[in-house]
N, C-alpha and C positions, 0 to 999 in steps of 0.2 A: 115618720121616723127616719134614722139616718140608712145607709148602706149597712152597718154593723149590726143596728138594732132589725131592720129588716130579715137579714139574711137569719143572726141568731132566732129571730120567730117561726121564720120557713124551720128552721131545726130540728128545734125542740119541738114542732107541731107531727112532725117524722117519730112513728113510735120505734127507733130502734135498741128495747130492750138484748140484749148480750144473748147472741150472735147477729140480732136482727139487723138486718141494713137499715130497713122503715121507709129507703125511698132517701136520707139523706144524705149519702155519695153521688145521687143523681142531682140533689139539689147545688152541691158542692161542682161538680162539674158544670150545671149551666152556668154557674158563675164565673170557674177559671177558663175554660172555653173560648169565650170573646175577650178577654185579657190575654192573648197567644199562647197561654201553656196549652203542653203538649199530655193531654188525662191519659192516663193509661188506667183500668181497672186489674187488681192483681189478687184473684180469689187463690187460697189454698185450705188444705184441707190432710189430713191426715194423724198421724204421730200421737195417737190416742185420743182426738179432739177433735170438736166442730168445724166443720168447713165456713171459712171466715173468709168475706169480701172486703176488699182494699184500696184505695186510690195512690197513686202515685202520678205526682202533674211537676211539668218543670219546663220551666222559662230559661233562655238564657244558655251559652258554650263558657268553657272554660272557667278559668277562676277571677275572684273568690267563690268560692259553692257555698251554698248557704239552706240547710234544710230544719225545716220545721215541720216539727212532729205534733202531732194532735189523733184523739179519739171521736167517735161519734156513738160510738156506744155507750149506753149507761145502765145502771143497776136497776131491778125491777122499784117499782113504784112502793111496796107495801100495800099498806090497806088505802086505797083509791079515797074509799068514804072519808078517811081522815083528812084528806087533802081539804085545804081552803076553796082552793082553784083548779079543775080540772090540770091534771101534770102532764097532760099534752094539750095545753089548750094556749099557751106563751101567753095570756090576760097580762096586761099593763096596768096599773091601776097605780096613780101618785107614785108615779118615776119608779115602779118595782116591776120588773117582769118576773111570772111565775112558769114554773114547770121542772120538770124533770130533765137534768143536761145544763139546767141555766147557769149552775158555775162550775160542775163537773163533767165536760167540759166545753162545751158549745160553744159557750161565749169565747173562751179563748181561739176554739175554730174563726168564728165570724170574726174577730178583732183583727184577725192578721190580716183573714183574705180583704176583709176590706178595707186596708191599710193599704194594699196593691196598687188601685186604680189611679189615685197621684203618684204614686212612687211609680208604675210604668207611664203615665203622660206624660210627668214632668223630663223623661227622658234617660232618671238614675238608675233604673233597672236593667238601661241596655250595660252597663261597667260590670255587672256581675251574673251569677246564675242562683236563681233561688227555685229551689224544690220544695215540694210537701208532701209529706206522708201523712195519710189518716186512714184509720187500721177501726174497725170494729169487734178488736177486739183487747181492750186493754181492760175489762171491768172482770174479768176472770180466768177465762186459760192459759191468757196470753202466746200462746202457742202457732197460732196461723196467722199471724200478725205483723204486729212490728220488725219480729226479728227475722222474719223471714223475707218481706219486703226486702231488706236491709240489706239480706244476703242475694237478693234478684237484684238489687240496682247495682251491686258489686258487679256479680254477673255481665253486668249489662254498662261497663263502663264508667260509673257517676262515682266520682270521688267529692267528699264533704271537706269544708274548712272549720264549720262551725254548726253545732244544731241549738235546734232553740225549741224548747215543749213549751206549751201552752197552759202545762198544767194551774191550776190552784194554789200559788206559792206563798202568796202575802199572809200573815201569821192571825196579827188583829187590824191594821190600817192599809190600807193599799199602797204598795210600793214601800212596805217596811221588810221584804224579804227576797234574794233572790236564793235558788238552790243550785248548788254548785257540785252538788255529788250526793248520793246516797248509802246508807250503809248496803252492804249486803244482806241476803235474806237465804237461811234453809233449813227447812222443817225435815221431824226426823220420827222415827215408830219405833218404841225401843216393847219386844213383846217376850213375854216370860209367863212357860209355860210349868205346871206343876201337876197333880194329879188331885183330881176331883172325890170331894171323899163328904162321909157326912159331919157335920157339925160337932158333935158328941165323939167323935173318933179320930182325935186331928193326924193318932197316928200313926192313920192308915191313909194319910192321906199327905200333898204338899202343897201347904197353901202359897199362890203365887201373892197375892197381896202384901204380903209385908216388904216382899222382896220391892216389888211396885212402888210400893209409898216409900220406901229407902232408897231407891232411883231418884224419885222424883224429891224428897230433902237436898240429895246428896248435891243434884244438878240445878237445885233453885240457890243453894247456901254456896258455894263454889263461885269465886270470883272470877272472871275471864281476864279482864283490865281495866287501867285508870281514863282509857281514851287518850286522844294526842291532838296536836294540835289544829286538824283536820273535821275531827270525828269526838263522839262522845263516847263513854264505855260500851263495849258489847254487850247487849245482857240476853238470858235464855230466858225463856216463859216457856214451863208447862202448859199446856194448854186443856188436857184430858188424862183421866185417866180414866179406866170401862172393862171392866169386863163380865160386860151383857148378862150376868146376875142377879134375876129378879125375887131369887128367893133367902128366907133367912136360914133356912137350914143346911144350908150345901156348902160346902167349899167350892172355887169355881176353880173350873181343869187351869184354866188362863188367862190372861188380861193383856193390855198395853198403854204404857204411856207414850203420851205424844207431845210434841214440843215445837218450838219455833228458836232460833236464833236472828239479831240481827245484828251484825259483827261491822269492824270497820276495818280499817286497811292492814291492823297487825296478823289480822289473821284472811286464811282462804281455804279453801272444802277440803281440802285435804291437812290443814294443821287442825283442824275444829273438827274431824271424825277421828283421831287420835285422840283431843282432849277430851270428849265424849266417852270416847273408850275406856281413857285409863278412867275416867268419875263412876262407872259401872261396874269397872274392877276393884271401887273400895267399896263394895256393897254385897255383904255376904251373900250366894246364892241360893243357901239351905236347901241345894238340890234339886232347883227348880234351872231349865233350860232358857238362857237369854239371848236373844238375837236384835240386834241393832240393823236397820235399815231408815237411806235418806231420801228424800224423795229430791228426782230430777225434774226441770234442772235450777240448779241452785245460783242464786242471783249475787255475782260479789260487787263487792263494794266497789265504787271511784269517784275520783274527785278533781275536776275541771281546774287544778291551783295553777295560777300563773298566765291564762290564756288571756292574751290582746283582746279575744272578744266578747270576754265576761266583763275585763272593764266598760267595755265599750256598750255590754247591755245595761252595766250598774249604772255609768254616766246616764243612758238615757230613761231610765227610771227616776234618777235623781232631779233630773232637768223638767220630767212632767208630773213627779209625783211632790218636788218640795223636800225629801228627804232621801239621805242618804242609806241604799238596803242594806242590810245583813247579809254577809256570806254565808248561808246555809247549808249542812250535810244532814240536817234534822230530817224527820219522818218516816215514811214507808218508801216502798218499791214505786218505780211508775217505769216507762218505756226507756226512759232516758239510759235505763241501764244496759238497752240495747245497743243504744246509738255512741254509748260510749267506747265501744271495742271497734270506733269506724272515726272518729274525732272528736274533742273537745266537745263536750254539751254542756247546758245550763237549763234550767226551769224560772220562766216566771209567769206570773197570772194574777186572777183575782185574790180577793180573800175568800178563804173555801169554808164560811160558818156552816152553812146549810147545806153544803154536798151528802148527797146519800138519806139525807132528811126526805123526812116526811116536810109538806111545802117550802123543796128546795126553789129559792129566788132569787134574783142579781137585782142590784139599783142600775138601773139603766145609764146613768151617768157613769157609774164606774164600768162600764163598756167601754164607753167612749174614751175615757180614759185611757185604759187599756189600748185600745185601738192608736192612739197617740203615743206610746211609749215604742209599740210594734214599730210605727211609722217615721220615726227619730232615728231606730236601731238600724232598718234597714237603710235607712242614707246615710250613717253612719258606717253601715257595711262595704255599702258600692262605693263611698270615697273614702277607705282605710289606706293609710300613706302606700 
């Protein structure tokens, strides 16, 4: 197999389910190593979360700086038996490698790093400085991670021109998507308390339920916006309501509903816990005690428009994929949200059918693929006018 397809197998055969290293930051290191970067391991740990292990490696002084972000963590497995192919076992079989990581995100790990070793022979690596960040822990706290890396390399000197995530970005075809920003994201507990009574006597009692379910109409039927020319509309999702009520006969003391917003660049956490507020205030209380609380921290939105080197990674998609990608602000959260409060980022990668599946798989070609769009971009980097 190639250097891509290689290193991605070493990977994925690393069990680093979320916090676990699995051994694949040391594989990652034998690799950049003898290429001259300079590894640094950067574990943290605190701030209500698991202490999470880190790499940070970089090549190269001065500008242009060029950093790319990737994970090595991935979500647990599910039920193993369902698996086709052991999901730490990378099995090859008719151009598919199988496993756990194979398109979330591993293979975009391996696609870059092994894009390097011409890009530093042939000489173009000495024109720039390129870094890598890979964070074990983007599949859940996010918290000991990327963003604190981020705030160590600040620390420490390292100013960015451009970042580039490896995530999963292609939609349905490879190189039909790149992402260029994401919306924001912040969930929220809105909890309402009333007084527990029996069923037959409502009253002596205040039932927090209606109040509940009249939150949660008020904030599902309520428009936020149309979207612009950036971003799509905002929309909220309930996501729960509960309260831990197993019987038919009781009123319950209290409940809460909980929710998710993902908003885009009209709004920011402080216009969006106002518009929460007044939608709570048209929902009679019938005497029952409501308190709103958001949970930190909340992810706002941005969006890479305009940067020289989003063309320059769309041109080089276009040149090895055959078509021209999409500017993308579509989907969820990823890291990139970190790297944007430090410079311009963008997201491209595989196509992500099977991430998070049960027998998640890559085509091995589209590795290589991949590996070739990295490999454009970056000499496209070291020789930008």
């Amino acid at each position: 197999m190639s250097d891509a397809l290689d290193l991605l197998s070493d990977l994925i055969k690393c069990r680093s389910v979320t916090p676990e290293n699995g051994g694949a930051l040391d594989v990652l290191e034998a690799f950049l190593n003898p290429l001259g970067f300079t590894c640094t391991r950067t574990p943290f740990e605190g701030d209500g979360s698991y202490p999470v292990d880190n790499l940070f490696a970089t090549r190269g002084s001065g500008t242009p700086h060029m950093l790319f972000a990737g994970h090595t963590d991935v979500v647990p497995v599910g039920d193993a038996d369902a698996w086709t192919h052991d999901p730490f076992s990378a099995d090859v079989v008719d151009g598919v490698m199988w496993g756990r990581g194979a398109v979330d995100m591993k293979s975009g790990v391996a696609a870059f790093c092994s894009a390097l070793p011409p890009f530093i022979k042939s000489g173009e690596a000495d024109k720039c400085t390129i870094s890598l960040l890979i964070t074990g822990d983007e599949e859940a706290d996010a918290v000991n991670g990327t963003v604190k890396v981020l705030k160590w390399a600040e620390e420490h000197g390292h100013v960015f021109d451009f970042g580039l995530v490896g995530e999963p970005s292609s939609a349905q075809t490879f190189g039909d998507t790149v992402k260029i920003g994401r919306r924001g994201s912040m969930s929220f507990t809105i909890s309402v308390t009333g007084e527990q009574g029996h069923v037959a006597y409502p009253d002596k009692a205040r039932n927090p339920m209606p109040v509940l379910a009249g939150i949660a109409h008020q904030l599902s039927s309520a428009k936020l916006d149309d979207g612009n020319e950036n971003f799509q509309p905002t929309n909220l999702e309930i996501t729960s309501i509960d309260v831990g009520n197993n019987a038919t006969n009781i009123i319950p003391a209290k409940g809460a509903v909980k929710g998710n917003v993902r908003f885009n660049d009209i709004w920011d956490a402080q216009k969006l816990e106002y518009w929460i507020s007044t939608q709570i205030l048209k929902v009679p209380a019938q005497g029952c005690d409501i308190e709103l609380n958001f949970k930190e921290p909340v992810s706002r939105s941005f969006v890479s428009h305009g940067s020289k080197h989003v063309d320059m990674l769309v041109d080089s998609v276009a040149t090895v994929s055959g078509q021209t990608p999409e500017r993308s602000t579509g989907g969820g959260t990823s890291d990139a949200r970190f790297i944007a409060d430090y410079c311009p980022v963008a997201e491209f990668g595989l196509v992500g059918k099977t991430m998070h599946q049960v027998d998640e798989r890559v085509p091995t070609q589209m590795v290589l693929e991949l590996e070739k769009v990295y490999a454009h971009f970056l000499n496209s980097f070291a020789n930008q006018g």
